[in-house]
C-alpha positions as a Python dict, from the first residue, in 0.01 Angstrom:
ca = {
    (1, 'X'): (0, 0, 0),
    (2, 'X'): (335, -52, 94),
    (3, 'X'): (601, -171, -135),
    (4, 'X'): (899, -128, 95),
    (5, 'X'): (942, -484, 137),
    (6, 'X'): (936, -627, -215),
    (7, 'X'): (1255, -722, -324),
    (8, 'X'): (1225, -762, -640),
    (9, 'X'): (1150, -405, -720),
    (10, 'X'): (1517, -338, -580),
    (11, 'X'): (1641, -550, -822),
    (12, 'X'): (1740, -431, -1188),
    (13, 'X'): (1582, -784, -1333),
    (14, 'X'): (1363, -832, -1041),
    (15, 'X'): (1018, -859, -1259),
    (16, 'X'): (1169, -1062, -1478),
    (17, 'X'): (1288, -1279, -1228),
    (18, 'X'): (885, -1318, -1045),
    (19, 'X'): (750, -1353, -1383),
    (20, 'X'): (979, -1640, -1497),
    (21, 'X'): (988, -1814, -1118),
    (22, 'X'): (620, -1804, -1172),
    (23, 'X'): (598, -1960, -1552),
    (24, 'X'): (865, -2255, -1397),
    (25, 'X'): (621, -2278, -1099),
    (26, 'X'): (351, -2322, -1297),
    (27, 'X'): (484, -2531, -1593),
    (28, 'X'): (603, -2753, -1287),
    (29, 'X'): (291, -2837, -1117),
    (30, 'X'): (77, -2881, -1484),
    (31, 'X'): (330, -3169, -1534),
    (32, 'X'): (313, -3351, -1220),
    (33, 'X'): (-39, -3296, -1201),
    (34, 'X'): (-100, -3421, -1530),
    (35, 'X'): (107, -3709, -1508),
    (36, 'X'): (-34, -3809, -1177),
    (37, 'X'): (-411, -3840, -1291),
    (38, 'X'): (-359, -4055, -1571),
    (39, 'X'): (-474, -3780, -1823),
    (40, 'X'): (-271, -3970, -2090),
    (41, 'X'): (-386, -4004, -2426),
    (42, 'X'): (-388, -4376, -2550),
    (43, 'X'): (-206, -4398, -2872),
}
């Protein structure tokens, strides 16, 4: 395969920087998706 266009590899932090875009990403769309069904719990 070729990795010659990956930039984070380049980077010194790159990984770091995929891995925590992704966990925001992620963490992003579990709240709006939440909150926008109505999977509330009733207190």
């Amino acid at each position: 395969m070729d990795f010659e266009g990956v930039p984070e590899l380049k980077w010194a932090a790159g990984c770091l920087f995929a891995v925590l875009l992704m966990a925001v990403v992620c963490t992003g769309l579990y709240i709006v998706l939440r909150s926008a069904t109505g999977c509330r719990q009733e207190s």
